[in-house]
Each structure stands twice: as C-alpha cells, then as structure tokens.
C-alpha positions, 0 to 999 in steps of 0.5 A: 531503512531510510524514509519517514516512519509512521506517526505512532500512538495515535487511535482511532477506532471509529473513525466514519467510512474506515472499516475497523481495522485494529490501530489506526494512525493518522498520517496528517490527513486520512487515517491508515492500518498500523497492524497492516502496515506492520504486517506489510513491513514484515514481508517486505523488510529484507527488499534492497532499495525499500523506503517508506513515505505518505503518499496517496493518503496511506503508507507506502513503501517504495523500491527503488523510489518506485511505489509498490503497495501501500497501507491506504488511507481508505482501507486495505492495499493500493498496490501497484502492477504492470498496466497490461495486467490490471483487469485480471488481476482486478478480478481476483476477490476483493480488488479493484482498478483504483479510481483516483479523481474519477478516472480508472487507473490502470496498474493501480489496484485497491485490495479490500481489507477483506482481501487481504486478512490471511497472510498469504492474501497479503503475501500474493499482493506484496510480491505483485507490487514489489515484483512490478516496482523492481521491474522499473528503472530507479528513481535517483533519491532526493535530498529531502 
C-alpha cells in the first residue's frame, strides 16, 4: 500500500466538538479516529489500486486516486456515493449530504459516529463508497 500513513502516538481525548471516539490522531490541523481508520483499513486492505492520503480534514482512502471514505476530521465517515443516490442513501439513520462551505454536495455523505459503531454499519458504507470509487475512471498517480 503506497500513500502517506497516519501520524501516530499522538491523543487527544477531549478535544472541543469531537465526539469521544477512542484515540484520536492529529492529521496536522483536525483530529480524525485512529480506532475508525484502523477498522476501515481493516475492510478495505485487500482492495486493488488503495491508498491512503489527508484530505477533507481526515484520512481518506482512495481507489484508483478516487476517494471512497474516509475517517473525518469532524467525526464518523465522509463517504463518497453515486450523485443520483445521495438523498435515500441520506435517509438511512445517522447520515447525511455533507455540506462543504455552506453548500450540499451531492454524492458526498457525512456518517454520524453513531452510525457506524457495528461492524456491519461500517461495512454497508465501505462497500458504498469503494464500490461507487471503482465505478470511476483511474486517476493517473503523481509523483509526490
């Protein structure tokens, strides 16, 4: 798996507005769920073409260079899904369009911690989001 790995050994566990969600790691500027991200690494280490990179103020992991889901900055998921089936998708429990600078994005969805707390929550929105990400056309790698 090629990419940038998550800083680790730094917690914080009362950081303000971030639900307590176990370890937390700073990515540089927003702190993401270490736990989360290692249970999300867990289902999606076998996928061909995964990396990972910060991005969208989490950890993100990326199929083909195309985002999937990631471990957010503000808690939970953002996962991303086909356009045409972000409001149902948006009415299962704990989920929503992400709003990014004040505006709904469609096929962008926010995942509540509270959404994803069972191994099969999280497993419905891996396979949504990686399953969305390979319907894509590959993005060429750079060489950063």
């Amino acid at each position: 798996m090629s990419g940038e790995q998550p800083q680790r050994g730094i917690a914080d566990h009362g950081v303000e507005g971030v639900p307590d969600q176990g370890t937390v790691a700073e990515n540089g500027r927003v702190p993401f769920d270490e736990d989360l991200t290692a249970r999300i690494r867990e289902l999606v280490g076998g996928e061909a073409g995964l990396t990972e990179q910060r991005m969208f103020g989490g950890l993100a992991f990326l199929i083909g260079g195309n985002m999937a889901i990631s471990a957010s900055g503000q808690g939970g998921l953002l996962v991303r899904v086909d356009p045409a089936k972000s409001v149902d998708l948006a009415g299962r429990p704990h989920t929503q369009v992400a709003v990014m600078r004040g505006r709904e994005m469609p096929g962008w969805l926010r995942v509540e911690p509270n959404g994803v707390r069972s191994k099969a929550q999280l497993q419905r929105w891996v396979e949504e989001g990686v399953g969305y990400a390979r319907s894509l056309p590959g993005k060429a790698s750079d060489s950063r």
